[in-house]
C-alpha positions in Angstrom: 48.8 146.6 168.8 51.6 149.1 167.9 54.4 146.9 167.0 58.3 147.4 167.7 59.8 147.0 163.9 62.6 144.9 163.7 64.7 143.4 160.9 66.4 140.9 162.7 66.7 137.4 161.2 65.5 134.8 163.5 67.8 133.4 166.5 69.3 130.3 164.7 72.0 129.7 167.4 73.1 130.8 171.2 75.5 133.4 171.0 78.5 133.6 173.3 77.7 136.5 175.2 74.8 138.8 176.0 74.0 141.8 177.8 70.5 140.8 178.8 69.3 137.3 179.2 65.1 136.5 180.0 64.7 132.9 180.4 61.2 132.1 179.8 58.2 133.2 177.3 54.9 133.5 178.9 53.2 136.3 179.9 56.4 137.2 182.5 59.2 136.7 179.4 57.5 139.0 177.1 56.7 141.9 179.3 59.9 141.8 180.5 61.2 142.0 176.7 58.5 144.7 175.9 59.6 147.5 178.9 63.8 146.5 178.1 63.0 147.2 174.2 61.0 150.0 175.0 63.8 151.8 176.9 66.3 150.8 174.4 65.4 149.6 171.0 68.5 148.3 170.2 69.3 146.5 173.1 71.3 143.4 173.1 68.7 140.9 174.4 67.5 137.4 174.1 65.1 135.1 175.4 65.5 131.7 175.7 62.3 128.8 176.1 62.8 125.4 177.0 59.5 124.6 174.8 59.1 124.9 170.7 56.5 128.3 170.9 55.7 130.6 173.4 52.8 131.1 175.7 54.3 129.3 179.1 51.4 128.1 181.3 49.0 128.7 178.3 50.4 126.8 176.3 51.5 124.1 178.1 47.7 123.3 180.1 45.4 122.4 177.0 43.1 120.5 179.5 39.3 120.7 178.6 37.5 123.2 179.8 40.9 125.3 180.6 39.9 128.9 180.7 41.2 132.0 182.9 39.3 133.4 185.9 40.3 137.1 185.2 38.5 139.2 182.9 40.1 139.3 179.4 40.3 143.3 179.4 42.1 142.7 182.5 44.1 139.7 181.8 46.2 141.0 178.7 49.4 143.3 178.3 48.3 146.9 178.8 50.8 147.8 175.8 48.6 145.3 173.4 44.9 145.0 174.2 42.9 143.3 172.0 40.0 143.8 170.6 39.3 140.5 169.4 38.3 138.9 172.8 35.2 136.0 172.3 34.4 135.7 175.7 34.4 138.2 179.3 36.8 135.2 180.4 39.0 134.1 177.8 39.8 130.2 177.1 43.4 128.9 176.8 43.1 128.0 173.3 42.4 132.1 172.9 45.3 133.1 175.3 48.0 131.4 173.9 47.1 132.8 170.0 47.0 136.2 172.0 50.6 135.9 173.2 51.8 134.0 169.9 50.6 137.3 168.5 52.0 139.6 170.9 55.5 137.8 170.2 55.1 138.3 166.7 53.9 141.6 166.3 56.4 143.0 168.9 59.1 140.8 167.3 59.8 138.9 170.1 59.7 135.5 168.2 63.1 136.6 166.7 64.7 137.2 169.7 64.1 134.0 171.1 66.4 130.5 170.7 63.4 127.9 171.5 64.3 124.7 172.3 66.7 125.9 174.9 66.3 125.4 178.6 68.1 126.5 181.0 70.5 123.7 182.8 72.3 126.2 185.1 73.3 129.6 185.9 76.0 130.8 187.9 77.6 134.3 189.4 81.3 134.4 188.1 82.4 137.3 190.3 85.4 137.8 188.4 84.0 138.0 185.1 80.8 140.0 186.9 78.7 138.1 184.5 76.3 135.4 184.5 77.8 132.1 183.4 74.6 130.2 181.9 74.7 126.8 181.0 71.6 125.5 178.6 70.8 122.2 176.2 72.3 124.3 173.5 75.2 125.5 175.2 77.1 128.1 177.6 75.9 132.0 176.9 77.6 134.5 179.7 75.0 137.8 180.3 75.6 140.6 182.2 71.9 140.6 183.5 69.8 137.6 183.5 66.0 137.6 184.5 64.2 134.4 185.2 60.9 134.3 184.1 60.1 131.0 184.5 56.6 130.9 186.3 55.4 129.9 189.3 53.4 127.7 188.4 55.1 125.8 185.9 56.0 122.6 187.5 53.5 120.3 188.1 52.9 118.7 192.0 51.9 114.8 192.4 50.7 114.0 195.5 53.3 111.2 197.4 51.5 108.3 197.9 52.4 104.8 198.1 52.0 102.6 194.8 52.1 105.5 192.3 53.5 103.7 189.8 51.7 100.6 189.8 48.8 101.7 188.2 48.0 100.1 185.0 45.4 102.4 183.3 46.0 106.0 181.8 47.5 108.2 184.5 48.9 111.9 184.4 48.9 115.6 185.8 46.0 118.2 184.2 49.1 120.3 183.3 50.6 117.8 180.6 46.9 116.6 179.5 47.1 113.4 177.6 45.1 114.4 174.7 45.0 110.7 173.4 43.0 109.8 176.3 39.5 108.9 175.4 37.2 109.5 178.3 34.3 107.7 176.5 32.3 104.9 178.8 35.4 105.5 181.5 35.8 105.2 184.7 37.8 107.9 185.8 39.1 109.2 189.5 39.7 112.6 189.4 42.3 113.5 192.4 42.0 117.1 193.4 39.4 119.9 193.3 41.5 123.0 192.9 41.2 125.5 189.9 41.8 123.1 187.7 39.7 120.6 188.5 36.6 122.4 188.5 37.1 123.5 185.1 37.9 120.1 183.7 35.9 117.8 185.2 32.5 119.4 184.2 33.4 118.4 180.7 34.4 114.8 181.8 31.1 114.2 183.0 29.5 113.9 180.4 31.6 111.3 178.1 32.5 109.0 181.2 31.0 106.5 182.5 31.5 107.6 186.0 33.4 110.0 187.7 35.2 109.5 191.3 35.9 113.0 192.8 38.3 113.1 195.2 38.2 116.0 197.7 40.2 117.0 200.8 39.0 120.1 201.1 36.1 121.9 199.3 36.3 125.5 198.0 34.4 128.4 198.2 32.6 128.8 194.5 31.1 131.9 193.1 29.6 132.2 189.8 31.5 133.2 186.8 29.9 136.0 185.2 30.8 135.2 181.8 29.2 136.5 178.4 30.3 136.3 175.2 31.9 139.8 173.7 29.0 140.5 170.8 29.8 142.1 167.4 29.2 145.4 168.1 31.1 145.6 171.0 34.6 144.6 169.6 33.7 146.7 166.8 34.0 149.4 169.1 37.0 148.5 170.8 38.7 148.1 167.1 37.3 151.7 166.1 37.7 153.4 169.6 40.6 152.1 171.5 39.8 154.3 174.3 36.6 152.5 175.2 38.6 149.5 175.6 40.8 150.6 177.9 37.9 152.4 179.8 36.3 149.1 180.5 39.8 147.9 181.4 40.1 150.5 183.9 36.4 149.9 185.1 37.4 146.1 185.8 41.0 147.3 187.3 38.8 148.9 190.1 36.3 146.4 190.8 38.7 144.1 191.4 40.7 146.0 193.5 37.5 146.5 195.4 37.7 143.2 196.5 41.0 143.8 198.4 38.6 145.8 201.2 37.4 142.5 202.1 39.9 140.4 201.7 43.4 142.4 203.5 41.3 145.5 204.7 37.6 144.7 206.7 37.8 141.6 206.6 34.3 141.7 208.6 32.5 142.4 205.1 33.6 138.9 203.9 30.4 137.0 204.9 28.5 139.0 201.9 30.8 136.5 199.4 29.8 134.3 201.8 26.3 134.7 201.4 27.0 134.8 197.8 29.2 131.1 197.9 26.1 129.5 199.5 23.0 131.1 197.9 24.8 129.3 194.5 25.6 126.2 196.4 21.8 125.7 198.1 20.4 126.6 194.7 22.9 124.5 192.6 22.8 121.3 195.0 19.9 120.0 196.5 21.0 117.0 198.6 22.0 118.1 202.0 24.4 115.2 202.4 26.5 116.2 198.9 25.9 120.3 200.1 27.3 119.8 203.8 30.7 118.2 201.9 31.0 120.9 199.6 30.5 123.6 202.4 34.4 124.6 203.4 35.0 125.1 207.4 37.6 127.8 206.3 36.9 131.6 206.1 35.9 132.4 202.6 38.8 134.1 200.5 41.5 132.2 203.0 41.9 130.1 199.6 41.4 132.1 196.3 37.6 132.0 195.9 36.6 129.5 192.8 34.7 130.6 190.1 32.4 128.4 188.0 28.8 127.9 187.1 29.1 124.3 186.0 31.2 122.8 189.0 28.2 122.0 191.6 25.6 120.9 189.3 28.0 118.2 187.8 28.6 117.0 191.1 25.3 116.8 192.1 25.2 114.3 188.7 23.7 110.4 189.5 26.9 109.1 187.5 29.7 111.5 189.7 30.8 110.6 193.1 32.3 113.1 195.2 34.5 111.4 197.7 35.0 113.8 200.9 38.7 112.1 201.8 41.9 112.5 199.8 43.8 109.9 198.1 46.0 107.6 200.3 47.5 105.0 198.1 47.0 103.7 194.4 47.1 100.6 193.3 47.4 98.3 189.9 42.9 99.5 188.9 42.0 102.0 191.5 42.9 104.4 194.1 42.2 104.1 197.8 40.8 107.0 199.7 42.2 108.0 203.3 39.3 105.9 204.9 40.6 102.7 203.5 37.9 102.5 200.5 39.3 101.4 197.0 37.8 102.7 194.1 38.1 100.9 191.0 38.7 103.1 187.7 40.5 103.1 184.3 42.5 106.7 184.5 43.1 108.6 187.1 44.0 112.7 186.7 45.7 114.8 189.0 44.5 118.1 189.6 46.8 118.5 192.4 48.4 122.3 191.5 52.2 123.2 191.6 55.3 123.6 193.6 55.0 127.2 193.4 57.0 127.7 197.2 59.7 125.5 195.3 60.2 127.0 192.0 62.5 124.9 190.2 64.6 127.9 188.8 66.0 127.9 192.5 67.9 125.1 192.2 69.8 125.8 189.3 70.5 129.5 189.8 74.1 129.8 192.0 75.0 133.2 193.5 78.4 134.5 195.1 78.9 132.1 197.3 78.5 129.1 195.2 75.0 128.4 197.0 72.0 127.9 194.8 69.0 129.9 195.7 67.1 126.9 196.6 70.1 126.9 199.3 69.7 130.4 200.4 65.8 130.2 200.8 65.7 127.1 202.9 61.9 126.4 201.8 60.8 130.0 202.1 61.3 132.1 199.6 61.6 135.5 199.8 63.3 138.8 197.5 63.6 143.1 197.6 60.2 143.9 195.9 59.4 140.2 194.6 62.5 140.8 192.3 66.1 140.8 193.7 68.0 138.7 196.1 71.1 139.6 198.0 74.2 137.4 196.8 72.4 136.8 193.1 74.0 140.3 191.8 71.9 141.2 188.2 69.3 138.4 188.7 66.2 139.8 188.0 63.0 137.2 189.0 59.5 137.9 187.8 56.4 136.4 189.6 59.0 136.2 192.4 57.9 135.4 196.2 55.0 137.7 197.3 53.9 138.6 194.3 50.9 136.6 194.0 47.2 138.3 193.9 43.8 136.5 194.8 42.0 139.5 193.3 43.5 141.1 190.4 45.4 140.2 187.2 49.2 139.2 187.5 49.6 140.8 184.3 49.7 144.1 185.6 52.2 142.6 188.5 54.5 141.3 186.2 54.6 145.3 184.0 55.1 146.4 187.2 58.2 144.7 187.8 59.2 145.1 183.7 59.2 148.6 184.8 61.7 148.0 187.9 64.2 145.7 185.8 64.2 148.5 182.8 64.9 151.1 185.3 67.6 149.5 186.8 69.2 148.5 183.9 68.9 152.0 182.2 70.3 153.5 185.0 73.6 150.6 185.4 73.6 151.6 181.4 74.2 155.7 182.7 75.9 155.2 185.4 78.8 152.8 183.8 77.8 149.7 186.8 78.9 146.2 186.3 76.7 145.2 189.0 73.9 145.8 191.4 73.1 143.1 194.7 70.5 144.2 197.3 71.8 144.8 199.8 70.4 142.5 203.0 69.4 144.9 205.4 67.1 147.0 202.5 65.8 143.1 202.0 64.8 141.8 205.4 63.1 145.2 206.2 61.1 144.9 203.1 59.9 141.4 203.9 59.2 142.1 207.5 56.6 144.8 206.2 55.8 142.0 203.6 55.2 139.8 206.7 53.3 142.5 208.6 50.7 143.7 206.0 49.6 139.8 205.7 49.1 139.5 209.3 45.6 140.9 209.0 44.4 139.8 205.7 42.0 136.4 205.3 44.6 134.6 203.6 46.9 134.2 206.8 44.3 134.1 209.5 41.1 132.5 207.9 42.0 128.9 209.1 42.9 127.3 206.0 46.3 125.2 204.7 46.8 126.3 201.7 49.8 126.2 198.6 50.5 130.0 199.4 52.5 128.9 202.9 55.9 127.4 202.4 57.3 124.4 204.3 58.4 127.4 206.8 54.8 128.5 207.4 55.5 131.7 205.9 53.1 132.9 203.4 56.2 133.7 200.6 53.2 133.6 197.7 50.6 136.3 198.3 51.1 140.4 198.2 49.1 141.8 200.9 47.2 145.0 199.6 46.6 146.7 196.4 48.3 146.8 193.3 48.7 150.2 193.0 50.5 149.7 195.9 53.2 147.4 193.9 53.1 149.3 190.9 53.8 152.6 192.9 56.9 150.8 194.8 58.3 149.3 191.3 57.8 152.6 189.4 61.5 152.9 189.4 64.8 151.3 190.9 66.3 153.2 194.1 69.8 151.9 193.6 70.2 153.5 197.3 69.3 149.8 198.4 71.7 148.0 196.6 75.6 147.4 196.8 77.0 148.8 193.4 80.1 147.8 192.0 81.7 150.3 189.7 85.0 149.1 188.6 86.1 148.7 184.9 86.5 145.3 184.4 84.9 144.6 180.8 82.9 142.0 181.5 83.6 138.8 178.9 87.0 139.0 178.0 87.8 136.2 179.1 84.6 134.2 179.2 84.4 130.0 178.9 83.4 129.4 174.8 80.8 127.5 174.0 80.8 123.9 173.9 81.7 123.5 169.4 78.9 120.2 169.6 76.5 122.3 170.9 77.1 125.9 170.1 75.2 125.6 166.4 72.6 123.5 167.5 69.7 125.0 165.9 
């Protein structure tokens, strides 16, 4: 890694103003602060976390097994490959010391006031500046860019007697690692992307497993090796091979796009791949015709896992074909009225990522929050900018989602966008820049369009990318190339600029004196 050199002390309190505000430190937060630094070294720029290290989803989902399903050379910052990768797919525990690195090294850790979430953020037209309310106080920015994740917040299904229970319950996002799974009884709610990673190495320690499905998934295998010796000793000596083999896996998976948005006809050879594993993997045709989906293959992001089918095909795991209706004080009850008596219970139940909580809390020029201005269905200028929220800048915005590719190289592309607007704003002396609404609605309606065609909105599945609206405000329907060629740099063209000279925070709120040195 080629690290930005700084001799800044480390952020002991919020300061009352800032030019440039990124809420958030995952993968979003920190490419975000990489491009800004790298097109001004000494701008005035802070993150904030609500949690005490960075790492977002990585660090916060430390359930067994948790691992990603992108190839490492892929799945990593194109400014800081590493050579140091144990596996083809990388484990959490690996990821997260990967971007505690990347914030160290780049010397993003010193720019960031942890501890800190974000309460509130409002548009103060006269001030043309962000008014930001946290639980360490009031900070006003000129440009603030949530990069809060989309899925951050975890989803619990809303059934009746939820919190009755009397055994160990909780989400796979905030894993309670002082659960003991040993001789257990465990119901497992859920058989998402999570769950198949987790409950393989449940299996094993319980003393049975209920499994309960409403709708099975298409599984491929994972084609996962470890990285040997010699071949991160290349990557260390010869940096160019690495990014070579990045490249190599770039296209491949961009390949799959053909299939999945292009001709979709040539989707039945994953198909054929889906069920040669599942025949091989399960034998019992009761336990196989439960697992087989009755959705086009793709129309939910294809699964990948070689461990998933033969541990349900185990004597002591139950897979449970209906989903969970109602809990009770010792067990859950099924949608078919069957109660199934267990110790814990783990949801594996995904994330409100068509509700992003940021929404709520982010108010624009009207005084509505974006949560308002949505109405259930999100939607933005390139995945980034909303009209009436002038300088808000959202990463892993609606539409930005892939079910191919790595949304590292989504969230650099839009990096790119935010630095360019804000270098230009810089030359061009602008207080602010607001999409405008027409340059908005005509991007979405080609948004709309392109998925028209593609597997995820006609391959007869309900899945988490449609919002309460039925429109698909999650997935971006082509290649990323694509994305990356449409972000390259800001057109300000499309947005309403205001250039007066009012200097922004001269009369800005102070902070609260209990909680401004909070540290």
């Amino acid at each position: 890694m080629t690290a930005i050199k700084t001799d800044r002390a480390p952020l002991a309190a919020l300061p009352t103003h800032v030019d440039t505000l990124i809420v958030g430190t995952g993968f979003a937060g920190l490419a975000a602060a990489h491009r800004i630094l790298k097109g001004n070294r000494n701008a005035d720029m802070i993150l904030i976390e609500r949690a005490g290290d960075v790492g977002g989803t990585w660090r916060d989902n430390t359930y067994p097994g948790a691992a990603c399903d992108v190839p490492s050379n892929l799945y990593s910052f194109s400014f800081a490959p590493s050579p140091d990768w144990s596996n083809n797919y990388a484990r959490q525990p690996e990821i997260f010391r990967y971007l505690r690195s990347v914030a160290d090294d780049f010397g993003f850790r010193e720019r960031t006031l942890f501890d800190c979430e974000l309460l509130s953020g409002r548009w103060d037209p006269q001030l043309a500046r962000w008014v930001v309310e946290t639980s360490r106080g009031v900070v006003s920015a000129k440009v603030l860019v949530a990069a809060t994740g989309t899925l951050s917040n975890p989803r619990l299904p809303n059934v009746p007697g939820i919190g009755d229970f009397t055994g160990t319950m909780f989400h796979s996002a905030t894993w309670d690692h002082s659960f003991d799974p040993t001789g257990k009884r465990i119901a497992v709610v859920g058989t998402g992307a999570s769950a198949i990673q987790f409950v393989p190495e449940l299996a094993e320690p319980a003393a049975h497993l209920t499994v309960l499905q409403r709708t099975p998934a298409w599984i491929i295998p994972r084609l996962d090796r470890p990285v040997g010796k010699l071949e991160r000793a290349l990557y260390r000596t010869l940096p160019p091979a690495q990014k070579i083999a990045r490249g190599g896996l770039y296209l491949y998976r961009e390949a799959y796009v053909v299939a999945l948005a292009k001709f979709t006809f040539l989707l039945p050879l994953f198909k054929l791949l889906a069920k040669t594993q599942l025949r091989k993997q399960v034998k019992d045709p009761v336990l196989r015709k439960k697992l087989t989906p009755k959705f086009t293959i793709g129309c939910k992001r294809m699964l990948l896992s070689n461990t998933w089918l033969p541990t349900l095909a185990r004597p002591d795991v139950s897979l449970v074909d209906h989903g969970v209706s109602a809990v009770t004080a010792d067990g859950v009850v099924d949608s078919s009225g069957v109660e199934h008596k267990v110790d814990a219970v783990i949801f594996g139940t995904g994330f409100t990522a068509t509700e992003p909580p940021v929404a709520k809390v982010l108010h624009g020029t009207d005084g509505r929050s974006l949560a308002d201005i949505w109405d259930g269905s999100p939607n933005a200028y390139r995945g980034t900018t909303v009209h009436g929220f002038p300088n808000l800048f959202l990463m892993y915005g609606p539409n930005t989602n892939l079910g191919h590719s790595s949304i590292v190289y989504m969230l650099e592309s839009q990096a790119n966008y935010i630095s360019s607007a804000l270098e230009q704003m810089a030359d061009r002396n602008l207080v602010s820049v607001n999409v405008n609404q027409r340059s908005q609605d005509f991007y979405n309606s080609a948004i709309d369009e392109g998925l028209d065609g593609t597997v995820w909105n006609s391959g007869g599945c309900s899945s988490w990318y449609f919002d309460k609206n039925g429109r698909n405000s999650v997935m971006w329907p082509t290649f990323t190339w694509g994305f990356r060629q449409l972000l390259r740099s800001a057109d300000l063209g499309d947005y309403e600029l205001d250039t007066n000279d009012t200097p922004g925070g001269a009369d800005l709120p102070a902070r609260r004196p209990q909680e401004s040195e909070s540290a």
